[in-house]
C-alpha positions in Angstrom: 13.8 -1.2 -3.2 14.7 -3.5 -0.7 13.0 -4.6 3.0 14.0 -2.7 6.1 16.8 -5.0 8.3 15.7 -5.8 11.5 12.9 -3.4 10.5 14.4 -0.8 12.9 12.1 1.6 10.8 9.1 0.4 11.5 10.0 0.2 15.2 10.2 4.2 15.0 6.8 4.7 13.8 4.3 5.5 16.3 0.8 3.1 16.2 -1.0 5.8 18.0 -2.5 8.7 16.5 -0.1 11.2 17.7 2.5 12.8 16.0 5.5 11.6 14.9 8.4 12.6 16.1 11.1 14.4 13.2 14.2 12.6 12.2 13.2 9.3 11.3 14.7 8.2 8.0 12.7 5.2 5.9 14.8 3.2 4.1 17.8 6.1 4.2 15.7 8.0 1.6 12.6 10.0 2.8 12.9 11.8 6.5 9.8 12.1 8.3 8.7 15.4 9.2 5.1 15.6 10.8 1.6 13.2 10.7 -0.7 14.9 8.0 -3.4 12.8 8.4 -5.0 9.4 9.8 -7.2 7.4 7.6 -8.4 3.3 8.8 -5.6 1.3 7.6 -3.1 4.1 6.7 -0.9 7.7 7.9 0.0 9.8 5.5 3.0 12.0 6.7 4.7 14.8 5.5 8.7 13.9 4.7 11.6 15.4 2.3 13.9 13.5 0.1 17.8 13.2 2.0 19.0 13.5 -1.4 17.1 16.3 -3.1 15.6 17.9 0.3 12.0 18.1 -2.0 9.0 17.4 -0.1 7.0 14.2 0.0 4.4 12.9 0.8 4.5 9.1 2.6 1.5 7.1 3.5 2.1 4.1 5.4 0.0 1.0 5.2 -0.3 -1.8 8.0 -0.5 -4.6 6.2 -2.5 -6.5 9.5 -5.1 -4.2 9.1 -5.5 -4.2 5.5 -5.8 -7.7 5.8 -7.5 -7.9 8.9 -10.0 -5.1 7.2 -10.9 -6.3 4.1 -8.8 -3.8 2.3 -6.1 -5.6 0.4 -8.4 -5.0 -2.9 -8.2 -1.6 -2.6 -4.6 -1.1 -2.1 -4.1 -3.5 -4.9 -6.5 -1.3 -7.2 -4.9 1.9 -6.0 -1.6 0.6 -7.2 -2.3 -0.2 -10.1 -4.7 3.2 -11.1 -2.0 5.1 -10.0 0.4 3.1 -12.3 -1.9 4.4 -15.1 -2.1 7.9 -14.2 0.1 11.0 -14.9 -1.4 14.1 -14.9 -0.5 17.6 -14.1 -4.4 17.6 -11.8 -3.5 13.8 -10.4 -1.3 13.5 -7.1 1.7 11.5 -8.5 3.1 8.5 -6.9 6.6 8.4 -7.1 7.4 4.9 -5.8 6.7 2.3 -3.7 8.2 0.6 -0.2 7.7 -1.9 2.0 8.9 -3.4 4.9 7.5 -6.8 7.2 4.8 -5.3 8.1 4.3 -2.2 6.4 3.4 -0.5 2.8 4.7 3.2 1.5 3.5 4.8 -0.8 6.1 7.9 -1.6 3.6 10.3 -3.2 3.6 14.3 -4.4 3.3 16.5 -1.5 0.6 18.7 -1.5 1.4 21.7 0.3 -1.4 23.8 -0.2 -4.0 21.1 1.8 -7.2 20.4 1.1 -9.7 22.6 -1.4 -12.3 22.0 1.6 -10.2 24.0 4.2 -9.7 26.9 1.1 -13.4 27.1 1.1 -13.8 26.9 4.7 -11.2 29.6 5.5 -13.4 32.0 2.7 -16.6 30.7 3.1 -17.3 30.1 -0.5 -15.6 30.9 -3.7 -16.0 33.5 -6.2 -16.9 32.4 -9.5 -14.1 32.8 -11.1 -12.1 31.4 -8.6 -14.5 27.6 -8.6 -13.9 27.9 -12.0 -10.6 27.8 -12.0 -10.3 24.6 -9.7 -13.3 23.3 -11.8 -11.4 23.5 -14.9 -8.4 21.1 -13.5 -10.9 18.8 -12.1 -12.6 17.8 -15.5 -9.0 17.9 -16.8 -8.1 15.5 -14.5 -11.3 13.5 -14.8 -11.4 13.5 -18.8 -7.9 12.0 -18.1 -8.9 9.2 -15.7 -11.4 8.3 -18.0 -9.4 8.1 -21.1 -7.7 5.7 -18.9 -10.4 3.9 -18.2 -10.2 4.8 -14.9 -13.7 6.0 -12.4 -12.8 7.6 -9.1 -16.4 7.1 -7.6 -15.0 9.4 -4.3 -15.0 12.5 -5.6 -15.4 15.0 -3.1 -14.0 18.4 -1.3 -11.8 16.3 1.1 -9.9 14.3 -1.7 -8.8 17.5 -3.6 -5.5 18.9 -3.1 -3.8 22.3 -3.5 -0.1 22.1 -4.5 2.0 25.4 -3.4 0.7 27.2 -6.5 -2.6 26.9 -5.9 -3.3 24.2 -8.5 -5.7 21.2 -7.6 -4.7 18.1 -7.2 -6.8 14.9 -7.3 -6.2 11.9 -4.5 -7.3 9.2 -2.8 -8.1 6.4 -5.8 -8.6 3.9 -2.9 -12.3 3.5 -4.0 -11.8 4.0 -8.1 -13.2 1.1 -10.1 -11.5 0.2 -13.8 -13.4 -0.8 -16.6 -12.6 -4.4 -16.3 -14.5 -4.0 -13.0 -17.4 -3.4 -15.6 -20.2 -6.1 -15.6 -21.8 -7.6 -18.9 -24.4 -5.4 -19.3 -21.7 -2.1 -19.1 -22.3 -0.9 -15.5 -20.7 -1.3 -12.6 -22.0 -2.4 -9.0 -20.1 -1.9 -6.1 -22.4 1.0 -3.7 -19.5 3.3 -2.8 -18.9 6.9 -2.5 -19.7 9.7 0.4 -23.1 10.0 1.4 -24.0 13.4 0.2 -21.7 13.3 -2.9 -23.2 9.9 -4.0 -24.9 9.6 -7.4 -28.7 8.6 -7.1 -28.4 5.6 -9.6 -25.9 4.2 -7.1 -28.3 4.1 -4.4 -31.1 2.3 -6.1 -28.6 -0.8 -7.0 -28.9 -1.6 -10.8 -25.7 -1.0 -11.6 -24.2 2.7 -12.8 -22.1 4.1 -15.1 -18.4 4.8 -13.5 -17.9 8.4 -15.6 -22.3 9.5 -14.8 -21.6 8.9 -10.9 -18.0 10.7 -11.0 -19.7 13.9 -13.1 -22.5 14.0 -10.4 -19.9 14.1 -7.8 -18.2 16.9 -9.5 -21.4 18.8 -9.7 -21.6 18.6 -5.7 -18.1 19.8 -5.3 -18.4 22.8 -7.8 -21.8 23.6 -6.2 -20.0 23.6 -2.5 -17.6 25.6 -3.8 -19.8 28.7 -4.9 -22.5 27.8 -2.4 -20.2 27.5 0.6 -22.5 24.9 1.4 -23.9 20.9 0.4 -26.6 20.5 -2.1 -28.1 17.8 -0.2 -27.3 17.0 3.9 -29.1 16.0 6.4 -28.3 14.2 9.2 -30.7 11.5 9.2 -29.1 9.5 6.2 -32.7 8.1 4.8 -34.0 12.1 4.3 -30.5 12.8 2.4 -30.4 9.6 -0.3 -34.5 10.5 -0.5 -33.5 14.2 -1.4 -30.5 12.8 -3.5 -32.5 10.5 -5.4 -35.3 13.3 -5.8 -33.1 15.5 -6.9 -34.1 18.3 -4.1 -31.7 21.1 -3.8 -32.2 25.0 -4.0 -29.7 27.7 -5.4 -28.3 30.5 -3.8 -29.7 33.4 -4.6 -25.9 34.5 -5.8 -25.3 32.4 -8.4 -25.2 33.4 -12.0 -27.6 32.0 -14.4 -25.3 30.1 -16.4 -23.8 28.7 -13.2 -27.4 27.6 -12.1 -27.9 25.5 -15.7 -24.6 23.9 -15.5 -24.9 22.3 -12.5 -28.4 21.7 -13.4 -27.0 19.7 -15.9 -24.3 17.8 -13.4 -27.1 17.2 -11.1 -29.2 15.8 -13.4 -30.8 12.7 -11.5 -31.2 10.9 -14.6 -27.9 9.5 -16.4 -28.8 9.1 -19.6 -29.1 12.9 -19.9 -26.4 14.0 -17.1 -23.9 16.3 -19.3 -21.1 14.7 -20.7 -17.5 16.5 -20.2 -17.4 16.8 -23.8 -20.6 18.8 -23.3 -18.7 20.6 -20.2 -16.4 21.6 -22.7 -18.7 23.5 -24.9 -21.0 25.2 -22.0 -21.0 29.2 -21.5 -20.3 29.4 -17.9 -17.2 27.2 -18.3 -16.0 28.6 -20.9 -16.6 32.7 -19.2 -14.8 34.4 -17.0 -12.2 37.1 -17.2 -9.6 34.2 -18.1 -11.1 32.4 -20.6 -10.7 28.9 -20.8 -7.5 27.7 -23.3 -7.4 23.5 -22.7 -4.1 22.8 -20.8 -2.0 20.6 -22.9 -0.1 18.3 -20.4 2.9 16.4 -21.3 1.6 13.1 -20.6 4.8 10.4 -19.2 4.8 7.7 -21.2 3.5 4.7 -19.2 7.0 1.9 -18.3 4.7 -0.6 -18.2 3.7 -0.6 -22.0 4.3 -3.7 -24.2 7.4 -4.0 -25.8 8.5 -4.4 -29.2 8.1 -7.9 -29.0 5.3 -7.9 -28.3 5.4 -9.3 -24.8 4.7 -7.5 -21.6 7.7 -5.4 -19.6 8.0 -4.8 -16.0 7.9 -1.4 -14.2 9.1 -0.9 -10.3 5.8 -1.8 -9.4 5.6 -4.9 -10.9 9.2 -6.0 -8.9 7.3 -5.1 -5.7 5.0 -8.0 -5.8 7.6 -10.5 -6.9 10.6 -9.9 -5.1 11.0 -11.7 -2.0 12.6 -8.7 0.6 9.3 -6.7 -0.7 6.6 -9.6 -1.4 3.1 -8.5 -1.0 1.5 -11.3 -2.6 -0.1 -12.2 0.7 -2.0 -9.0 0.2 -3.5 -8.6 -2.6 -3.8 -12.5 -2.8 -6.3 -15.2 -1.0 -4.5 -16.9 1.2 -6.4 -20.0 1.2 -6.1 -20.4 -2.6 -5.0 -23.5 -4.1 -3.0 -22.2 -6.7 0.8 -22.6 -6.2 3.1 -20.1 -7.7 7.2 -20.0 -9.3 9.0 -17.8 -10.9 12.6 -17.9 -12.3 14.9 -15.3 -14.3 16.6 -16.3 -16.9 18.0 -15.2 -20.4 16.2 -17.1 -22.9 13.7 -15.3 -25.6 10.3 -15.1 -24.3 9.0 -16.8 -28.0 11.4 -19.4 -27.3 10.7 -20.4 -23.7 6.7 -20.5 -24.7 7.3 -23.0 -27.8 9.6 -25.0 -25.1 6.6 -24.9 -22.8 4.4 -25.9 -25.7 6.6 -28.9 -26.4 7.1 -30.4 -23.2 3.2 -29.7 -22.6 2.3 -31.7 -26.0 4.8 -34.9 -24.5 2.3 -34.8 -21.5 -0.6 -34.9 -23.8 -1.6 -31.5 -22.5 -3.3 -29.0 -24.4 -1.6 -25.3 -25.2 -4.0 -21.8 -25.6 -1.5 -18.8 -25.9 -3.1 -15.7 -24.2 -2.8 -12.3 -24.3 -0.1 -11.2 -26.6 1.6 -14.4 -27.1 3.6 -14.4 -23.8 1.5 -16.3 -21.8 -0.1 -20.3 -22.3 -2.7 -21.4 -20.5 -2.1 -25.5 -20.1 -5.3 -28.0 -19.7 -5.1 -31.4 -19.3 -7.5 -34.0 -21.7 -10.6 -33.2 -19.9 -10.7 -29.7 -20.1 -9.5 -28.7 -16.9 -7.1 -26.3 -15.8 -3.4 -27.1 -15.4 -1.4 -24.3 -14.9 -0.9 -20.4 -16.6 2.6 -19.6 -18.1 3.1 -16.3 -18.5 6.8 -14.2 -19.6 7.7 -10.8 -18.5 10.9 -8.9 -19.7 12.9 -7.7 -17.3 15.7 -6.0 -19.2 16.9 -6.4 -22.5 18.6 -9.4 -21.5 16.6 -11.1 -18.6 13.1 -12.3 -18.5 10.6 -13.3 -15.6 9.3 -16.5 -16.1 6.2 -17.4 -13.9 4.2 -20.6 -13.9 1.0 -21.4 -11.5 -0.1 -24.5 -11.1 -4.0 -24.9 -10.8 -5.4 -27.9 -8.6 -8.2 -28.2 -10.7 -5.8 -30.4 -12.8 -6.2 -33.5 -10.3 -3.7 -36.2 -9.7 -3.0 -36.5 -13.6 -2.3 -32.7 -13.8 -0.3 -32.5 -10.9 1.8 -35.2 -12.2 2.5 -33.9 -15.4 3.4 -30.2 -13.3 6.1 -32.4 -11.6 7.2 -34.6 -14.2 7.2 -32.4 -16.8 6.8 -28.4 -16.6 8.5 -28.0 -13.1 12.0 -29.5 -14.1 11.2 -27.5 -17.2 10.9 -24.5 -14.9 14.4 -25.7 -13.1 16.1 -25.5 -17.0 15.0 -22.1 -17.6 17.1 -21.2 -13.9 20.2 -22.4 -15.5 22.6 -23.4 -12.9 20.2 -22.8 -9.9 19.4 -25.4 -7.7 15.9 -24.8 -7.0 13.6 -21.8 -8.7 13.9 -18.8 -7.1 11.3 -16.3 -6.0 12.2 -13.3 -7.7 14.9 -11.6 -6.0 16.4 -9.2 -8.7 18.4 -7.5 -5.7 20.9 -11.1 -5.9 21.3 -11.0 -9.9 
């Protein structure tokens, strides 16, 4: 991982919507092939590995316009669902680029497109056939949810076909986590497509993240053996009032036990919506000629997990936003905030560099909390207020990440005691560095 010189890649890519043109290596890695779509901050293009020759798929973020846009949150979020997330029904992402002005995600390539164009090419689906894709898509969504992740965009034009046919979920740019989740257990962010949009999300007192995402599935399995929307309109008022009423009429084609399924999805009230436990058990899911055997994927163990220290490890995802060729801090962080941020590597024990912290910290007559697993301290001065956060990452076996912010809620005193004291602190954990350094694991 490493920033573009000179960025002659980025001077390559088009900013128009045309095509762009074959050849074009990023980063010596990934050669560009065609444009496969254009959404409002990103392009998602079609490219193969150099190495391999494997497709991939490459979507590439202005960083202007995400800032400029109000997007930044949502790339952030996207990163870090996708971190969580590894499921045979789930686009994968492999890694993730950057250059000056640009952000790439290197992603699974679907080659089969989208399910909409499958069911626009036949018309609709035959039931076994919805099934089928209907099967992977709780898979998936039983997944996200065990991972306490809500996709709130579910919809025809977010799921995939790889080149076996099987479905694959994308586009988490709009999935909430439950630490999104509000005190009283909802969530309240009005998101989603129009005609795939839960009714409890429109009347704005908050909605459960796995209710609206089963709805949504209940409009996608219902297009897909309809050939057509459960609720459109083009005059948005009518559609949320037919939403919200739960108005929609079944094709005269469909089977009965199709017909009290997604009776159940489209439920309008959420307390009894079916569950996907429920899913599990019901007769038209479980029917067909191919009866339903669950899919036992080989989850991949997440790098991210706590070691056996105890304290937290870093992935490639988490060197992204600290190193300094690829920083995206000013992304996914308010510019205008007060808070100051360091970071050194060094190859002390995490315990150790935290009961340092805590000694220095109790000289200054500041006060220690430890956080989280141990490896972090939050310092306040005598009055309560905030000081600074310490937190340790392991790098390696050997190297840890030390990171300390520096809060200007401390005033003059705590600002003082952040220079006197925890800053040169900071410059003993670098070793024989002159100054702390940003992160650059490229230069150790």
């Amino acid at each position: 991982m490493r920033e573009a010189q000179n960025d002659t890649v980025e001077t390559q890519l088009p900013d128009t919507n045309c095509d762009v043109s074959s050849g074009v290596v990023l980063f010596g890695k990934y050669e560009l092939k065609r444009l496969l779509g254009v959404g409002a901050f990103a392009k998602v293009y079609h490219a193969t590995s150099v190495e391999t020759g494997e497709s991939v798929a490459v979507k590439a973020v202005s960083k202007s316009k995400v800032v400029n846009g109000g997007f930044a949150a949502n790339v952030e979020r996207e990163i870090s669902i996708m971190r969580r997330l590894h499921h045979a029904n789930i686009v994968n992402l492999f890694e993730v680029l950057a250059t000056k002005t640009k952000i790439y995600f290197i992603m699974e390539f679907a080659a089969g497109g989208e399910l909409f164009h499958e069911v626009g090419r036949k018309g609709r689906l035959e039931e076994d056939a919805a099934r089928f894709y209907f099967r992977q898509l709780i898979s998936a969504l039983k997944h996200c949810h065990s991972r306490g992740v809500f996709h709130r965009d579910l919809k025809l034009d977010n799921l995939l076909l790889d080149e076996n046919g099987n479905l694959k979920v994308s586009d988490f740019g709009l999935s909430a986590v439950t630490g999104q989740i509000r005190p009283d257990g909802l969530l309240h962010t009005v998101c989603g497509t129009p005609a795939y949009v839960a009714p409890e999300i429109l009347v704005k007192r908050g909605y459960d993240g796995a209710k609206v995402d089963l709805w949504s599935c209940g409009v996608v399995l219902f297009a897909l053996t309809a050939g057509y929307l459960p609720f459109n309109d083009c005059n948005v008022t009518v559609l949320y009032r037919k939403i919200y009423r739960g108005q929609f009429r079944f094709p005269r084609w469909m089977s009965s036990d199709l017909r009290n399924l997604l009776s159940r999805l489209l439920d309008t009230n959420p307390d009894t919506r079916i569950t996907i436990d429920e899913i599990y058990q019901d007769t038209w899911f479980n029917s067909g000629e191919d009866r339903y055997d669950p899919v036992r994927v080989k989850e991949i163990e997440c790098v991210c997990a706590e070691s056996q220290t105890g304290f937290n490890s870093l992935n490639a995802f988490d060197l992204i936003s600290f190193s300094t060729g690829l920083d995206m801090s000013g992304l996914f962080e308010d510019p205008n905030a007060s808070d100051s941020v360091e970071r050194v590597v060094c190859a002390a024990e995490p315990e150790i560099i935290i009961k340092r912290v805590e000694a220095v910290a109790e000289e200054g007559s500041v006060v220690v909390r430890r956080e989280g697993n141990g490896g972090a301290a939050k310092l306040e001065g005598q009055d309560g207020n905030l000081i600074g956060l310490v937190e340790v990452y392991r790098l390696t076996e050997e190297l840890v990440v030390v990171e300390m912010k520096r809060s200007e809620k401390g005033g003059e005193c705590g600002a003082k005691i952040w220079k006197d004291k925890l800053r040169p602190l900071l410059l003993e954990f670098a070793g024989e560095r002159e100054a702390p350094v940003s992160g650059d694991f490229c230069k150790i």
